[in-house]
C-alpha positions as CSV (number, residue, x, y, z in Angstrom):
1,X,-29.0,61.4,34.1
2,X,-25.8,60.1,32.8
3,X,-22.6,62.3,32.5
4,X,-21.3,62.5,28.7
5,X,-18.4,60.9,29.6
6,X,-20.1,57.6,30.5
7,X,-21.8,58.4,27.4
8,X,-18.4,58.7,25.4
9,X,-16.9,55.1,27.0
10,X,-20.0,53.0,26.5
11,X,-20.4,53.9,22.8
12,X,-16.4,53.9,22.5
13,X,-16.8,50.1,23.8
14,X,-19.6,49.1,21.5
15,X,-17.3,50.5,18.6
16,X,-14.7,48.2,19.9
17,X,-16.7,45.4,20.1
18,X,-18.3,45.6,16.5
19,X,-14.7,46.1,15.3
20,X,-12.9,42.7,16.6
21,X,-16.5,41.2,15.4
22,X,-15.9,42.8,11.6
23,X,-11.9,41.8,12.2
24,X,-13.2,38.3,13.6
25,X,-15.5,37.8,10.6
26,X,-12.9,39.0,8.2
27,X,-10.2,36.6,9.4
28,X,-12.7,33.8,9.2
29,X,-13.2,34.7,5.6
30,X,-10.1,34.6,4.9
31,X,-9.5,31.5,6.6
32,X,-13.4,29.2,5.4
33,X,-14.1,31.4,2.7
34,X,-14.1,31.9,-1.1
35,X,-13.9,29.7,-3.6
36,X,-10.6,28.3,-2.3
37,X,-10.1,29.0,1.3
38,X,-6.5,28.5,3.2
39,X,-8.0,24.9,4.1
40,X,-8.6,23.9,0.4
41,X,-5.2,25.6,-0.3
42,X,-3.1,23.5,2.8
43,X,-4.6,20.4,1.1
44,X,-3.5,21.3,-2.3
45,X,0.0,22.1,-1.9
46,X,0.2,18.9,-0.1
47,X,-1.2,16.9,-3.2
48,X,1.2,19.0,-5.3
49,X,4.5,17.9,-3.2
50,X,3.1,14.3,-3.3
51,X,2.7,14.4,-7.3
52,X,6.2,15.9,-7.6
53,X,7.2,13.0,-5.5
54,X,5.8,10.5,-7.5
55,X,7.2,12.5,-11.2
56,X,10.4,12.2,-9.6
57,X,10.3,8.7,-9.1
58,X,8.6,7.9,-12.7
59,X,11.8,10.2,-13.4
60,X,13.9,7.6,-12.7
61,X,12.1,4.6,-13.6
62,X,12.2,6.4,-16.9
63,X,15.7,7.1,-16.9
64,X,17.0,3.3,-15.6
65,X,14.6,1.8,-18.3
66,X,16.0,3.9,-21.3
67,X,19.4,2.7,-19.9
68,X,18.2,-0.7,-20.2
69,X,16.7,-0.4,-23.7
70,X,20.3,1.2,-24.8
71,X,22.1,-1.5,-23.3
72,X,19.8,-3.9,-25.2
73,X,20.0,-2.1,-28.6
74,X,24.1,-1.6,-29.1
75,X,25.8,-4.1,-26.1
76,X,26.8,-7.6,-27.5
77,X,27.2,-8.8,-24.2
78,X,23.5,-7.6,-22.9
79,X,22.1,-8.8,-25.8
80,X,23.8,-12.6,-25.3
81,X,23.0,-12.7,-21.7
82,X,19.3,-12.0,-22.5
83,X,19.2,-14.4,-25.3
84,X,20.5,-16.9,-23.4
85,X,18.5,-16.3,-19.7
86,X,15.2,-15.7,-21.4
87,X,15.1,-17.9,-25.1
88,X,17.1,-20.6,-24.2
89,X,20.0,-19.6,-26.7
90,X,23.7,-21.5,-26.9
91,X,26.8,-21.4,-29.1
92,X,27.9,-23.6,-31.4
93,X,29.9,-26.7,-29.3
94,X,27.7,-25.9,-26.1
95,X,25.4,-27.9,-25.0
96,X,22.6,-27.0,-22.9
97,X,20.9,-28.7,-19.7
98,X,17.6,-28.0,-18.2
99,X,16.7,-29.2,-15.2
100,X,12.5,-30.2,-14.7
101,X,11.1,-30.0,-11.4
102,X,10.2,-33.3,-9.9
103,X,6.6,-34.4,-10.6
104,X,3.8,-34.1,-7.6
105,X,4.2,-37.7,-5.9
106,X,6.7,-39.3,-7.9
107,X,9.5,-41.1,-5.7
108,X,13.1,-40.1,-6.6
109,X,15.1,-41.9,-9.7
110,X,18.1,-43.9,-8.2
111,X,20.6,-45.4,-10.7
């Protein structure tokens, strides 16, 4: 027959072993499970640091073109420079050259 002590120690180990299994299971939950686990939640606060990223940068696209559009809407001088870079505009007394590129196979012009 067996002593109640070795009674007392076997059942005292399978309590400890259905206890780290419940503790086991419970951290896996808490790891796997739900309807957003800590895997699902690593993943998320990544997207969210590269969308705040990418706002920051639309930030200051945002802020440079507004700039821009200022510039355009009460600066003589921007407003010259782009009338003359992108329409082709002069003053009166100047005269203005373009230059063509040279045709596919045509031989230089000498004087």
């Amino acid at each position: 027959m067996s002593s109640p002590a070795k009674q007392a120690s076997s059942g005292s180990s399978a309590g400890q072993k259905l206890g780290w299994a419940v503790a086991a299971g419970a951290f896996l939950f808490l790891l796997l499970g739900g309807e957003y686990n800590t895997l699902d939640w690593i993943k998320i606060r990544k997207l969210e640091r590269e969308e705040q990223s990418r706002v920051a940068e639309l930030r200051h696209t945002v802020d440079s073109l507004t700039r821009v559009a200022d510039a355009l809407r009460k600066d003589r001088r921007v407003q010259e420079r782009v009338a003359r870079e992108s329409f082709g505009m002069i003053r009166k007394g100047e005269h203005l050259y373009r230059l063509l590129p040279a045709e596919e196979g045509a031989s230089p012009r000498r004087p």
